[in-house]
VMD Tcl script that draws the C-alpha trace (Angstrom):
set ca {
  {12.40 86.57 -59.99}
  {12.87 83.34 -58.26}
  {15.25 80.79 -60.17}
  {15.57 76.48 -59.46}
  {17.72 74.04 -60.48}
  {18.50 70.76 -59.26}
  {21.93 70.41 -57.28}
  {22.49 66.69 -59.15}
  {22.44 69.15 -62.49}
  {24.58 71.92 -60.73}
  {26.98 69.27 -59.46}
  {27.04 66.87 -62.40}
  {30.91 67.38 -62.99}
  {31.49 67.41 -59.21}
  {31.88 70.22 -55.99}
  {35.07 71.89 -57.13}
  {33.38 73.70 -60.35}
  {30.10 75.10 -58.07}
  {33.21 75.92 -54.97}
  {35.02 77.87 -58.16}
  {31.28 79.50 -58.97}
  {31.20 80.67 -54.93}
  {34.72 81.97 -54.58}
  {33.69 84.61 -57.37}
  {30.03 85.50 -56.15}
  {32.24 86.05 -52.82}
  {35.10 88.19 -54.39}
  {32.35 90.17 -56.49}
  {30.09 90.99 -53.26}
  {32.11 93.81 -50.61}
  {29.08 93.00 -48.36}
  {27.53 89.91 -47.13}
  {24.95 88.33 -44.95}
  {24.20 85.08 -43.77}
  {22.50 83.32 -41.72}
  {22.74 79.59 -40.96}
  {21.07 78.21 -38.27}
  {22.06 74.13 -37.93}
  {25.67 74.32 -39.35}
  {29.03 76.61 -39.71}
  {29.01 79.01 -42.21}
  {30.68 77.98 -45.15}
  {33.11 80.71 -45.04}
  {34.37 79.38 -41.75}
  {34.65 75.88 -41.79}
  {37.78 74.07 -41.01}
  {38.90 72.08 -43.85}
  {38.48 68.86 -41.43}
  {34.93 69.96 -41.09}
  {34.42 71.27 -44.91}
  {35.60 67.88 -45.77}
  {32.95 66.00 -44.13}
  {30.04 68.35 -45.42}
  {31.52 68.07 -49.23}
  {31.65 64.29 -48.92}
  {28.05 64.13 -47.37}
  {26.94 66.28 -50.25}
  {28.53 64.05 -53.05}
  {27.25 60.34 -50.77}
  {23.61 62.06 -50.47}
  {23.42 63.04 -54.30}
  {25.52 60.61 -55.80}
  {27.74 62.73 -57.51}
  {31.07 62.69 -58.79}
  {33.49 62.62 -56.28}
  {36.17 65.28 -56.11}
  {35.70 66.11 -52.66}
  {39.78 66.95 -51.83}
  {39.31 69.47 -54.81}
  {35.91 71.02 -54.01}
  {37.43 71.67 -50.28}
  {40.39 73.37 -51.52}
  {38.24 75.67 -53.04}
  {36.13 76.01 -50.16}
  {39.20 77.53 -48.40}
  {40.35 79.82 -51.38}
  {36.90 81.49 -50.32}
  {38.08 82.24 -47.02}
  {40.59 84.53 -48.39}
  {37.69 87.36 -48.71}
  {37.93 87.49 -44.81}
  {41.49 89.04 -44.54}
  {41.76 90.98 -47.37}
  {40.71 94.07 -45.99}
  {38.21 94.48 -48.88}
  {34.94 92.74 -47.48}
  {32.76 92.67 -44.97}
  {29.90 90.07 -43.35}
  {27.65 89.98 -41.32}
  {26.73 86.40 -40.39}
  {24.25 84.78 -37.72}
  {24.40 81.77 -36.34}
  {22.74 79.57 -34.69}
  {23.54 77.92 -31.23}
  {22.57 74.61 -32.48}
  {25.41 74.71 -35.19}
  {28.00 74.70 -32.79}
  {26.67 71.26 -31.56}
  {25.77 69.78 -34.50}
  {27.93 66.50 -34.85}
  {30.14 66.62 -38.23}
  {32.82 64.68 -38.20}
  {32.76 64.38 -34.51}
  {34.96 66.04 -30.93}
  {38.02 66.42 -32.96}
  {36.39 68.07 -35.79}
  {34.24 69.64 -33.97}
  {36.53 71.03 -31.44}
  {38.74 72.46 -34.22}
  {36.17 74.44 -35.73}
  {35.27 75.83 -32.34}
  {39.04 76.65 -32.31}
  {38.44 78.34 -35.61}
  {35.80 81.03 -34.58}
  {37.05 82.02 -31.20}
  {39.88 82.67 -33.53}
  {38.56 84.44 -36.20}
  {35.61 86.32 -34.34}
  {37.60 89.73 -33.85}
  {37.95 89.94 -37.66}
  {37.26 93.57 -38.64}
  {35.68 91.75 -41.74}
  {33.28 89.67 -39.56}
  {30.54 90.65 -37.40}
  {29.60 87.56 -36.05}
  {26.44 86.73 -33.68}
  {24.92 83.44 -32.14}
  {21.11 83.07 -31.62}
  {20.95 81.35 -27.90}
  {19.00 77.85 -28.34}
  {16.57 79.63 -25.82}
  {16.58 82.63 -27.59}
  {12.90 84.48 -27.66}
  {13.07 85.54 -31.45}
  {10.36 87.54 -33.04}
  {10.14 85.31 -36.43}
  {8.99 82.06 -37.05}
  {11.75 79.13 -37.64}
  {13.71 79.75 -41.50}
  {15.97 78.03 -43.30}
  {19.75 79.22 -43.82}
  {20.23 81.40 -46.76}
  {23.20 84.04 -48.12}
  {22.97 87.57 -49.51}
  {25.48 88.66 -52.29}
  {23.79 92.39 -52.85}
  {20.39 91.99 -53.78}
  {20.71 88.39 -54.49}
  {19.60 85.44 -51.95}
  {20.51 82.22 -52.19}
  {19.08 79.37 -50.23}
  {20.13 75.27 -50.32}
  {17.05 73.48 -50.00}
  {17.12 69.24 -50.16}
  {17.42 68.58 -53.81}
  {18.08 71.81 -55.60}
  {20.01 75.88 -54.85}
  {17.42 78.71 -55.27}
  {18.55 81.98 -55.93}
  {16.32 85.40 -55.60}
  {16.30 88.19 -56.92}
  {12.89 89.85 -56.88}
  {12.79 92.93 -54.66}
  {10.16 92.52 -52.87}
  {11.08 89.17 -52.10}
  {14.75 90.13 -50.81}
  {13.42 92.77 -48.76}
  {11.43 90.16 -46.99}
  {15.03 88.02 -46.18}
  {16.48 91.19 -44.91}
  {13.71 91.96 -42.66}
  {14.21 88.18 -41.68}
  {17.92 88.85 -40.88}
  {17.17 91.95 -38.90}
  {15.03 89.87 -36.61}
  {17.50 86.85 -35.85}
  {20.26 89.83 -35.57}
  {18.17 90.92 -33.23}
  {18.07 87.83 -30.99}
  {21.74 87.24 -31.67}
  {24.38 87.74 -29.33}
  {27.84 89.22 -30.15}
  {31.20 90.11 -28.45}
  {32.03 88.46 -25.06}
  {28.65 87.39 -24.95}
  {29.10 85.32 -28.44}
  {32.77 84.03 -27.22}
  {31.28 82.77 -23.85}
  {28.67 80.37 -26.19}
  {31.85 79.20 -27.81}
  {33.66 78.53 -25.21}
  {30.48 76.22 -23.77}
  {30.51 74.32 -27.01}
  {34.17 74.19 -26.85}
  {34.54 72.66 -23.85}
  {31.15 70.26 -24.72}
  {33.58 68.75 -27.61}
  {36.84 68.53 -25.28}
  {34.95 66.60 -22.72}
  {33.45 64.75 -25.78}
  {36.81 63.83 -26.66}
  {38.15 62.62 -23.21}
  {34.95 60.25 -22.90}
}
mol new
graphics top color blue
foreach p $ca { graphics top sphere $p radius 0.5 }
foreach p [lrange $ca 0 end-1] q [lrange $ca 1 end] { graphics top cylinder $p $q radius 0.2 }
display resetview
């Protein structure tokens, strides 16, 4: 089954309640997946970077604006990632290491943030080289919780649950993990993008 509804409906009281709604989908699932091709996964955002994306979301929709709130939840989520209880596998794409939020400082933080965080035992993290040849055609980002998927499309969060139709998303994700690159190889992309946003910053 494939479920809709509108994010200006899901967010009607603001970001923290959805944030709340995440932090327990991300408590409840030992085994995760993403993959997120234009942006940082949510799971590792700065809260200098989070902030900017929660405050586009609630400009864009013109929702209630608890933004400080929804953030803080944002970074209870992150507590899933050194608890020793949970595991993810995430991919990446290149281009969300140089996508501009919130600009070189912001930007060079949450660079910061993954070369930090990439030797997790609870992450395996890979990046999909912008000239990458990958054997799928372009997707959009989505998440796995089990044998749930949820994507964030433009105006409303679609979750799936038919099994045909998740089987499909993780035969997706096995083909950008296959394009990815991890280890050294991943940290040597970061360290490009990190010095892209230092020399950003002197200019």
């Amino acid at each position: 089954m494939t479920s809709s509804v509108p994010w200006r409906q899901r967010l009607s009281t603001g970001t923290e309640d959805i944030q709340d709604e995440v932090v327990r989908r991300y408590r409840e699932t030992r085994e995760g997946v993403a993959y997120v091709p234009a942006m940082i996964w949510g799971t590792l955002q700065t809260e200098a970077y989070a902030t900017v994306i929660l405050g586009q979301v609630v400009e864009f929709l013109g929702v209630p604006d608890d933004v400080p709130a929804g953030v803080a939840k944002r970074m209870e989520r992150q507590r899933v990632l050194y608890d020793g209880e949970h595991h993810y596998d995430v991919v990446l794409g290149e281009q969300a290491l140089y996508t501009d939020i919130g600009g070189p400082e912001v930007m060079g933080g949450q660079i910061d943030r993954i070369l930090r965080d990439i030797g997790l035992p609870s992450l395996t993290l890979g990046i999909v080289p912008v000239s990458a040849r990958v054997n799928m055609h372009p997707v959009h980002a989505f998440n796995m919780y089990g044998d749930e998927v949820h994507v964030e499309l433009v105006s409303s969060g679609v979750t799936v649950t038919e099994p045909d139709e998740v089987a499909l998303y993780r035969k997706a994700f096995g083909r950008m993990r296959e394009a990815a690159l991890y280890g050294d190889a991943a940290r040597e992309i970061l360290g490009q993008a990190g010095s892209f946003w230092a020399g950003a910053r002197r200019g």
